[in-house]
Every structure is written in C-alpha cells, then in structure tokens.
Steps between C-alpha positions, in 0.01 A plus 500: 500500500484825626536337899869385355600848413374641797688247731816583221475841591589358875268787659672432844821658355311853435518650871885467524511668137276789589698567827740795395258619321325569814753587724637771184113624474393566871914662550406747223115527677623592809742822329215615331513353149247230402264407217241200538523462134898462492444238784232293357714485177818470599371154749334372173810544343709339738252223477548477159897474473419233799269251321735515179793447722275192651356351125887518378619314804262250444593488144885515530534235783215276305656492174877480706334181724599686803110465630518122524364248711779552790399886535369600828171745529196538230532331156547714218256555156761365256627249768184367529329488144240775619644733262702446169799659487392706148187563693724671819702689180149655435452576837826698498472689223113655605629541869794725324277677271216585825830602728595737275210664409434534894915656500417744271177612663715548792769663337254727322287593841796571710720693267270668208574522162747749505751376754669296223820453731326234767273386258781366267719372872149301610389360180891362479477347852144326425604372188852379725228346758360303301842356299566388910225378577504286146925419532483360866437148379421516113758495235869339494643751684238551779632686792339283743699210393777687591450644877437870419154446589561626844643842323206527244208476826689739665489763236191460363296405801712730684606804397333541149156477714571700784682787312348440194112524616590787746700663244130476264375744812740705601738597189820451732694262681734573829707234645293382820251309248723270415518350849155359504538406192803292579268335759276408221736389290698299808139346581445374135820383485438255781141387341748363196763425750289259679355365160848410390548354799244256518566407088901490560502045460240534175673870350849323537377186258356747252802720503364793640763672661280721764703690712377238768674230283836667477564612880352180648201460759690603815640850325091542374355515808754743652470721201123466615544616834712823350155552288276486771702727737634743241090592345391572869904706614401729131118589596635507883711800322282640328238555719763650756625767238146589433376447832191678630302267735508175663258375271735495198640184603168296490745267234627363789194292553575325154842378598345295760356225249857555321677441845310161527594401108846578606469258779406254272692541231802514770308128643459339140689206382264374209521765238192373360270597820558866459233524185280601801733794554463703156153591596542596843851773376301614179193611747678613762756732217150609406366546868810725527455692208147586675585551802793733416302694275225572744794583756561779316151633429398480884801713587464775269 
C-alpha cells in the first residue's frame, strides 16, 4: 500500500519542483545571505506543495476519467484501482496538514516572531500554494481544465520560488532576480507544455481544454521553442548584468541536452513518443538550476 503512494507522489516530478528553489538559495549564497536551515525547509516545503499538487491530479483527472486507457505515460493510482479515490482524499488532507507545518517552520526560522508583516504575506502565499496545487485539476472549476495552467507553473514554480526562497534570506528583492526566475518559470512551463502536448487527442475527448488543446499542435510546439530560448536569453542576462568571471555561465552546459530536446521536439510527428521527453527537460531545468547556482559561487 504504501509502494502506491509513493509511486502517487510521482518522485520523478520533485527535481523540477525544487529547481528555483535552488537557483533563489545559492543567488542569495553568493551576496552573502544564507541559512542551511531556511534551505533544507524551504526544499521540503516545496516538496510538499509538489506531492499534493501530484495526489490531487491523480484524484481530479481519476474521478473526471481523464486518466483512461488512451493516456500516454505511467498509469495513475485511481486510474488503476491501486488507490481508492477516498483513500487519495486522505492522502491529501495529511500531505496539507505536514506542508504546512513545514511552511510555518519556515516562516517562523526566517522571519522571527516579531516580524509580523512577512510572516502574515508568507503564511497567505503557502496557504495560496496549496489552493493551486489542489484547483489545477480538482473541483468544477479547475484551472487546468481551462488552459491557465501554463500561467499558474510560471508563478509558482517561477517567481514565487525564486523570489520567494531568496526573499526568506535576504529580506529584499531588486529587479535582476526576476530574470532567472523567468528562466525557471519558462523551463517549467515547457515540462507542462510538452505534457499537454503529448495528451492533446485523449485531453480533447475528456474536455480538457489545455492550452495545447485550444492553439492546436503546430502553435504548441512554437510556443515551445519561445520557452526554451527565452529561459536560457533571461539567465544569458542575468549573468551579464552581474557578471564577474567566465565561469558564471557554466548553465550553458545544460542547454545542450535542451538543444537536442528541441531538435526533437522540432523532428516529432507522433505526439505520443515525446513521454520520453518530460524526463530528459525536468533534469536538465534541474541540471541548470545547479549549474547556475554553482556559477555564481565559483565567481565570487
């Protein structure tokens, strides 16, 4: 039983999540501010908000039929009888209760008891985390049903983790954060981009009106390529405006594996055949949230 949570919990999803919290932590390591304590925290946290965001997919497209026999990739729990969906329910409501308690550890940590100000702001935007992560495919009105999925990754995978987790550090925010964080955000964007793209045939029978499904295949995958290029033109940016040594664009090395996913992508006729893709973009976002990060250490 406990095998079919963990496989719910779709543990391959966590290093994309955890990017911007990465890139946000080693940008506000290499200024001068950092706490291991914040970090470790703030990743479980993320974690958290990810695995509800993963047992409420499962649950929303179960219960909808969206995860049916004609889906491409990994079956789901609900879709495949491993888990009830009362049982996932349960599973939702302890993953919410854990996240939060992590939240306001890190709330607590970084900002003390007195600093009432951004303890009220962060509690507000865990609490809205978590109604995102729940609304993307649960409920009548879920917003992934809709196409504002794209909008939701990119804030909350974007620029709530970069600015939010460097913000935990740092106590401030100036305006050259937000380009890596659009990177980020651009990257995760294309992980769902290319998801949609490869469920488009099965999300149009359900009625799931992805983004995907309302601009048509051939409009997807140049909105991909505008991703792709636009993540690595923003950290290209930022690490000029900040620049200090060569070494600060190590990131470069992680657009190779997303130059040869572009390729492919470009190539691909049978939507279906990009499942392989998801993995390869999640790690290399990931990759790139290393490799950026330790850019910046190395060249202090």
């Amino acid at each position: 039983m406990i095998k079919n949570y963990i496989e719910a919990a779709r543990l391959r999803t966590l290093p994309l999540s955890v990017s911007g919290i990465i890139i946000g932590s080693f940008i506000a390591a290499s200024q001068g501010f950092f706490n291991w304590l914040v970090c470790v925290l703030a990743l479980l946290t993320t974690v958290g908000f990810q695995i509800i965001s993963n047992f409420a997919n499962d649950y929303g497209d179960g219960v909808k039929g969206t995860d049916n026999n004609e889906r491409v990739g990994p079956a789901r729990a609900i879709q495949s009888g491993a888990i009830t969906p009362k049982q996932m329910l349960t599973a939702i409501k302890i993953s919410i209760g854990l996240t939060l308690i992590l939240a306001l550890l890190l709330i607590y940590i970084s900002f003390g008891k007195d600093d009432f100000k951004n303890l009220f702001i962060f509690f507000i935007l865990g609490v809205i985390s978590i109604a995102a992560a729940i609304k993307y495919t649960m409920g009548k009105k879920a917003y992934g049903y809709s196409g504002f999925g794209d909008l939701f990754v990119f804030l909350f995978f974007g620029l709530l983790s970069v600015c939010g987790s460097y913000y935990l550090y740092t106590k401030q925010l100036n305006y050259s954060i937000f380009l890596p964080a659009f990177s980020v955000g651009f990257l995760s964007i294309g992980v769902l981009n290319l998801n949609n793209m490869r469920d488009m045939d099965s999300d149009i029978k359900s009625g799931k009106r992805t983004l995907v499904v309302k601009i048509g295949s051939e409009l997807a995958k140049y909105y991909h390529y505008y991703l792709l290029t636009s993540s690595f033109l923003f950290a290209l940016l930022y690490s000029m405006v900040h620049y200090k040594s060569p070494v600060q664009f190590l990131f470069i090395i992680a657009y190779i594996p997303i130059y040869r996913h572009f390729i492919i992508v470009y190539k691909n006729k049978i939507p279906k055949l990009l499942d392989p893709e998801l993995k390869k973009l999640a790690l290399s976002t990931f990759l790139f949230s290393l490799l950026f990060g330790i850019g910046l250490i190395l060249s202090k």
